[in-house]
C-alpha positions as a Markdown table, in Angstrom:
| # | Residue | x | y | z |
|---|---|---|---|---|
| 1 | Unk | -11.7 | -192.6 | 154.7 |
| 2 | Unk | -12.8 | -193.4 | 158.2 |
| 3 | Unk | -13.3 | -190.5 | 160.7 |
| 4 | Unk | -10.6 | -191.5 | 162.6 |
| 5 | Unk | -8.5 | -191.4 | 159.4 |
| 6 | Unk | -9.8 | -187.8 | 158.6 |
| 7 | Unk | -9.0 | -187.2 | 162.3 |
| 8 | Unk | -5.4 | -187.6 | 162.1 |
| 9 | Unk | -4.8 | -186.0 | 158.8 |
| 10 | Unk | -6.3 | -183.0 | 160.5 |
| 11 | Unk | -4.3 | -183.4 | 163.2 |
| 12 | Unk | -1.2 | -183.6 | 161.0 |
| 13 | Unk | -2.0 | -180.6 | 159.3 |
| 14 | Unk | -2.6 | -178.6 | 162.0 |
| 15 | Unk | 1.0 | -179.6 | 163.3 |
| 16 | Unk | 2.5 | -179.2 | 160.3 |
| 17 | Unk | 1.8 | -175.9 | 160.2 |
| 18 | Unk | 2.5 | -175.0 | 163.6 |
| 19 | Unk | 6.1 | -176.8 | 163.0 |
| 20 | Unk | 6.4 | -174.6 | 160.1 |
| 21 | Unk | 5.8 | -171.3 | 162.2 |
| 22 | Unk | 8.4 | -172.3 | 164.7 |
| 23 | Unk | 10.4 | -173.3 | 161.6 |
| 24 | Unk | 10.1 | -169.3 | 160.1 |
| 25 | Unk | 10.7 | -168.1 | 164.0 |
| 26 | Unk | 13.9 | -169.8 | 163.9 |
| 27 | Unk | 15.2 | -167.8 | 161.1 |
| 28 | Unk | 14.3 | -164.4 | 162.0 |
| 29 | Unk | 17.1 | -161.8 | 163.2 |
| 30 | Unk | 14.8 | -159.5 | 165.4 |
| 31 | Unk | 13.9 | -160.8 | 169.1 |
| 32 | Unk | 10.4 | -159.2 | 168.7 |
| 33 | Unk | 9.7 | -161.0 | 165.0 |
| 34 | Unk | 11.0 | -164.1 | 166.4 |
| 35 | Unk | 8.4 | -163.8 | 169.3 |
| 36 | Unk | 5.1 | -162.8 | 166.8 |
| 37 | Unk | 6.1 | -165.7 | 164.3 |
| 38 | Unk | 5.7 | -168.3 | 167.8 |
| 39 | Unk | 2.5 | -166.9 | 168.7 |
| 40 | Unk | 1.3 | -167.3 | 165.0 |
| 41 | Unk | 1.8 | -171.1 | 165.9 |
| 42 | Unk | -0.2 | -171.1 | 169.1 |
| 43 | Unk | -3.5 | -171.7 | 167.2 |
| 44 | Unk | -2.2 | -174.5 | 165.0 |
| 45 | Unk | -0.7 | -176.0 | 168.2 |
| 46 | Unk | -4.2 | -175.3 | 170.0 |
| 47 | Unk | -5.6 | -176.8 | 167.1 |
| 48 | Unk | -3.9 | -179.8 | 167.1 |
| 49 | Unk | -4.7 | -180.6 | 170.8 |
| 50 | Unk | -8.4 | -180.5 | 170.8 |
| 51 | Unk | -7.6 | -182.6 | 167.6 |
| 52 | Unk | -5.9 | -185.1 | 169.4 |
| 53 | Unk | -8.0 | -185.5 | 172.7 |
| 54 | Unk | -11.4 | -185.4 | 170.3 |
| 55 | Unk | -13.5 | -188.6 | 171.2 |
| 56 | Unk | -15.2 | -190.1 | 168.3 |
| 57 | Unk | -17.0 | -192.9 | 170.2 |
């Protein structure tokens, strides 16, 4: 694998598992779970900018 190729799997991960909060968020019945299962996918989200905007050159 390339780095660019390692690159974007990470980056795929790291919005796969941010989806996958949102996805858990969706489903919960109290307001203030609903709002502590977004947050949990601010850091995968975070992640998955500085993923994107990384410059391998």
């Amino acid at each position: 694998m390339t780095a660019a190729e390692v690159l974007d799997a990470a980056l795929d991960a790291a919005i796969g598992a941010g989806l996958l909060a949102l996805a858990a968020a969706r489903t919960a019945s109290d307001p203030s779970l609903k709002a502590e299962q977004c947050l949990q996918a601010v850091p995968h989200l975070v992640l998955a900018v500085a993923l994107a905007s990384a410059d391998l050159h």
